[in-house]
C-alpha positions in Angstrom: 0.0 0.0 0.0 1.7 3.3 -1.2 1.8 6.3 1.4 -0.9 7.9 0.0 -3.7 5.1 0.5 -2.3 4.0 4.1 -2.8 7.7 5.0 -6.5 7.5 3.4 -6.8 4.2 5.0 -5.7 5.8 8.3 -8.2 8.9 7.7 -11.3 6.8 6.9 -10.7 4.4 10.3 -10.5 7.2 12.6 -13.4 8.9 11.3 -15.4 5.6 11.5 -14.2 5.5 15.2 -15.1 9.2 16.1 -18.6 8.1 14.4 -18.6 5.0 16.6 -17.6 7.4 19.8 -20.2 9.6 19.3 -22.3 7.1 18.9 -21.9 5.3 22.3 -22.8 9.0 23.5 -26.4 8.7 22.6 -26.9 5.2 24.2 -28.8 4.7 28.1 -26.3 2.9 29.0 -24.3 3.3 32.5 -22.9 6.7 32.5 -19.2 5.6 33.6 -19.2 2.9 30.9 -20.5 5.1 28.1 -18.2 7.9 28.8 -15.2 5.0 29.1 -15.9 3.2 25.8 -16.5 6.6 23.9 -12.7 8.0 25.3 -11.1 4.6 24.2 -13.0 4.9 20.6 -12.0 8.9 20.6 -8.3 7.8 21.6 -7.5 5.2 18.9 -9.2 7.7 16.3 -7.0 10.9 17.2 -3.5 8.2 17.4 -4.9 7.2 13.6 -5.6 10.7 12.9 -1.7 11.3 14.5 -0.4 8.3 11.8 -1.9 10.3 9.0 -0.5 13.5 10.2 -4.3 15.0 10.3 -2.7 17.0 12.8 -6.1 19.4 13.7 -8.4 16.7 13.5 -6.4 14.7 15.9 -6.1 17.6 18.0 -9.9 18.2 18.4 -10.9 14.4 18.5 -7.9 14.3 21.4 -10.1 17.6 22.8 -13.5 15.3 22.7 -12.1 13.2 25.7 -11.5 16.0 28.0 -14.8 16.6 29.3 -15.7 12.7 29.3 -12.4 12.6 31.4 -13.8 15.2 33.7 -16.4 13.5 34.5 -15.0 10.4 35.1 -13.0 12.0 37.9 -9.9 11.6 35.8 -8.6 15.3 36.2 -4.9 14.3 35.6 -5.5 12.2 32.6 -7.8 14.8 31.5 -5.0 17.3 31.5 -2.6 14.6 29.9 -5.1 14.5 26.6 -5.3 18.5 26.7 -1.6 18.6 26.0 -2.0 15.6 23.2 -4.4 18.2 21.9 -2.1 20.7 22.1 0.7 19.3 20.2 -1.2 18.2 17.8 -2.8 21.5 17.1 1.1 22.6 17.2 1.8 20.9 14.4 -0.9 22.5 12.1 0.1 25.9 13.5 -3.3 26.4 15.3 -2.1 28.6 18.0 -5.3 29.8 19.1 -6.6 26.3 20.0 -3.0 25.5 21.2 -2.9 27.6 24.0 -6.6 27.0 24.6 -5.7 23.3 25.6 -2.2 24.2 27.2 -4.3 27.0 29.5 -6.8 24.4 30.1 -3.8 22.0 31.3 -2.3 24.3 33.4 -5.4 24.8 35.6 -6.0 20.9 36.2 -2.3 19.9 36.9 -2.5 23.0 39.4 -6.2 21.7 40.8 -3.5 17.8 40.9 -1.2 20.0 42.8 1.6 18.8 40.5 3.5 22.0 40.1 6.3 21.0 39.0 4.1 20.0 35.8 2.7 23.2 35.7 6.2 25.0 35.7 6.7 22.9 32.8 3.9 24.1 30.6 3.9 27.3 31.5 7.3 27.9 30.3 5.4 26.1 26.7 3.0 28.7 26.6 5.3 31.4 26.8 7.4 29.8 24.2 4.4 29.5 22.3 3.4 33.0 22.8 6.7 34.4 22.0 7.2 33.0 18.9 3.9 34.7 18.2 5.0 37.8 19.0 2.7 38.3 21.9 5.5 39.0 24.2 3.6 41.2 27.0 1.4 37.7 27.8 4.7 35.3 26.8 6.0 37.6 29.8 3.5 36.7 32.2 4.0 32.8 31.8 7.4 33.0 31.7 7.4 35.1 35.4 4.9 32.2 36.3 6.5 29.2 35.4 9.7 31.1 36.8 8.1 31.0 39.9 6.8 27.3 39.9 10.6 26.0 39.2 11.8 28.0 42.2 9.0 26.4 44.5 10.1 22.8 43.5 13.5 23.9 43.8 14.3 23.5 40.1 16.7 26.9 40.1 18.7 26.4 36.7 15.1 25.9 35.0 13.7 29.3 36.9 16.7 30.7 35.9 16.0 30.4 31.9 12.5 31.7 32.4 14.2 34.8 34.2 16.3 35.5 31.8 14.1 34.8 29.0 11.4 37.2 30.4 14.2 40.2 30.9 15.0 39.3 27.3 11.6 40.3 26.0 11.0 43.4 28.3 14.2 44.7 26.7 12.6 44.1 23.5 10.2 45.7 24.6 11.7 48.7 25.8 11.3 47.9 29.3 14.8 48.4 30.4 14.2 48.8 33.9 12.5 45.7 34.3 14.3 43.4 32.0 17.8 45.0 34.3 16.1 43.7 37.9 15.4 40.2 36.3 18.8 40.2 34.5 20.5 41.3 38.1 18.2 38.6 39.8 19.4 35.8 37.4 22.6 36.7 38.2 22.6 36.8 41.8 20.9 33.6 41.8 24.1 32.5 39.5 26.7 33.3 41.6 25.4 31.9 45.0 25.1 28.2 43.4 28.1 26.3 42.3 26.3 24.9 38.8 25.2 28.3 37.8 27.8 30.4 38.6 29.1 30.4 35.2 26.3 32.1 33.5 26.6 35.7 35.9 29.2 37.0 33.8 26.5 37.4 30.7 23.8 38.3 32.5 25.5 41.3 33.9 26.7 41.9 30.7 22.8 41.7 29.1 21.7 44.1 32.4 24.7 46.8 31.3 23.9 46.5 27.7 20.2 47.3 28.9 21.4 50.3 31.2 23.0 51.9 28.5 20.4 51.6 26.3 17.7 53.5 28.5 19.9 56.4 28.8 18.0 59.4 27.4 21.1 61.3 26.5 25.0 60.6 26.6 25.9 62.5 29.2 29.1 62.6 31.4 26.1 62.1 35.0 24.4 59.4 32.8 27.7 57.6 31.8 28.4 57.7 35.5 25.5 55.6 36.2 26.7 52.9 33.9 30.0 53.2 35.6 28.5 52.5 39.0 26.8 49.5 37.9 29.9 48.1 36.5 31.7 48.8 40.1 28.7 47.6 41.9 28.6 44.2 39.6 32.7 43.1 39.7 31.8 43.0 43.7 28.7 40.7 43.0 30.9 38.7 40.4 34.6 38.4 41.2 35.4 37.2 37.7 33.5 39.5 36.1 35.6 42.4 36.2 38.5 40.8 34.1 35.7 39.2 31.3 36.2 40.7 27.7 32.6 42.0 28.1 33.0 44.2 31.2 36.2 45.7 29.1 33.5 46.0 26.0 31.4 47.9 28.1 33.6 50.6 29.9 35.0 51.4 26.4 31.8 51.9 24.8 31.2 53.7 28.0 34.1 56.3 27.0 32.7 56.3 23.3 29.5 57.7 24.4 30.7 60.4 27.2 33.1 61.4 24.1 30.0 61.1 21.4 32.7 59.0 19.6 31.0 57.0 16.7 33.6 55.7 15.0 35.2 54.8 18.4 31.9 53.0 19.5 31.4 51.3 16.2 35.0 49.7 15.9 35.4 48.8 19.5 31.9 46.6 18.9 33.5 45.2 15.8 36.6 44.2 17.0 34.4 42.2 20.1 32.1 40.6 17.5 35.2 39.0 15.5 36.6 37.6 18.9 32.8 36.4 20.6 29.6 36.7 18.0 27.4 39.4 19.3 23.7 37.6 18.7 20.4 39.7 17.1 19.5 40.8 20.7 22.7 42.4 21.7 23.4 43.5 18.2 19.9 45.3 17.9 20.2 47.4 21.5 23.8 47.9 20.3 22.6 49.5 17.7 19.7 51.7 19.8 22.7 53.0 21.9 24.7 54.2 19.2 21.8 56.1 17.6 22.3 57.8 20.9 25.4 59.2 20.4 25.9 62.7 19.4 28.8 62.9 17.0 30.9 66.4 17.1 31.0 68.5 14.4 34.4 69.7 13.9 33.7 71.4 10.4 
């Protein structure tokens, strides 16, 4: 049987099954039973529907079951399907219906009290939502599922979600924010012997952000920046003597002398030693739009 029929075949057997579990549905017979026998014909139909990469209409025959589930008393099951839903609606690039099911998870694994679960799909809806571009809500699940790690005491996975949501408030122009989560993330870093490594760059994310909410270039706001590099080689011991504390209090001089070209090949000659990604390069960028060059003519 080529492909294309086995995925037909596939099609035409789950839809005979959804038939058959809508079917059982409508029959007096005992309620338990009914609802059983209809998630067992539902189940087999969306894993056929899965084979044939029918990716929505696995996802909303996976969606039949929750209810059924619910009333069966089988909350955490019930949340397991809504995340089979999920995926599956992933995969056809539903993301309405995706974060429908994901949101409907999250509330029954907290209801299970299994937060540990919750962290973990909390930090897939913000994914989600980022990559959507809806980065104020992606925000709020990534300070949520930030704050489910910590309370199982999962610190390198609160961590990323810290990080990640500073990330996306400097995106969004939120400097002051996205520079208390970047400090947190790296206070958090240097107190525990597995994460200690990763405070160097988040102090260098949180300068990168201080420098680009300065309103002007002036010698009092330079100062500021100069502060926080003093205040954050005593946090960091190693920080001080990192390439990207030395980037930053030259750039530091470029702007207090409205030095362009000094600016722009001080970041080049860092980039061709240590890539500067989209992020850094973009607020880079902001901060030497900043800069008021002298005219000497």
């Amino acid at each position: 049987m080529s492909s294309g029929s086995l995925k037909e075949a596939n099609v035409a057997q789950a839809m005979e099954l959804c038939k058959k579990g809508d079917s059982i549905l409508t029959k007096f017979i005992y309620l338990g039973s009914r609802n059983d026998d209809a998630c067992e014909a539902y189940r087999t139909a969306a894993n056929k529907f899965k084979v044939a990469k029918a990716w929505k209409e696995a996802g909303d025959t996976f969606r039949k079951m929750v209810p059924l589930l619910l009333k069966m008393s089988s909350k955490y099951e019930a949340a397991t399907v809504a995340i089979d839903a999920s995926n599956c609606y992933k995969q056809a690039g539903l993301k309405q219906e995706t974060t429908e099911c994901i949101n409907e998870a999250i509330g029954l694994f907290t209801e299970a009290g299994k937060f540990a679960t919750v962290a973990k799909y909390e930090k897939e809806m913000a994914e989600v939502l980022e990559e959507a571009e809806d980065y104020e809500n992606a925000c709020n699940h990534y300070s949520s599922a930030a704050d489910y790690f910590l309370s199982e005491d999962q610190k390198s996975s609160a961590n990323q979600c810290i990080v990640k949501l500073a990330h996306l408030q400097a995106v969004m122009g939120k400097f002051d924010e996205a520079i208390e989560h970047f400090e947190k993330a790296a206070s958090a870093a240097v107190d525990d012997r597995l994460l200690k490594w990763g405070a160097k760059e988040y102090l260098f994310k949180a300068l990168i952000c201080i420098m680009a909410k300065l309103e002007e270039c002036e010698p009092e706001d330079i100062n500021e920046v100069r502060n926080k590099i003093s205040e954050y080689k005593d946090m960091d011991v190693h920080f001080g003597d990192s390439l990207e504390c030395k980037l930053i209090e030259k750039l530091a001089d470029a702007c207090e002398e409205k030095n362009v070209k000094t600016y722009t090949i001080t970041l080049r000659d860092f980039d061709k030693i240590q890539k500067l990604d989209t992020w850094k390069t973009n607020l880079f960028l902001q901060i030497k739009d900043k800069i008021k060059t002298i005219d000497l003519t």
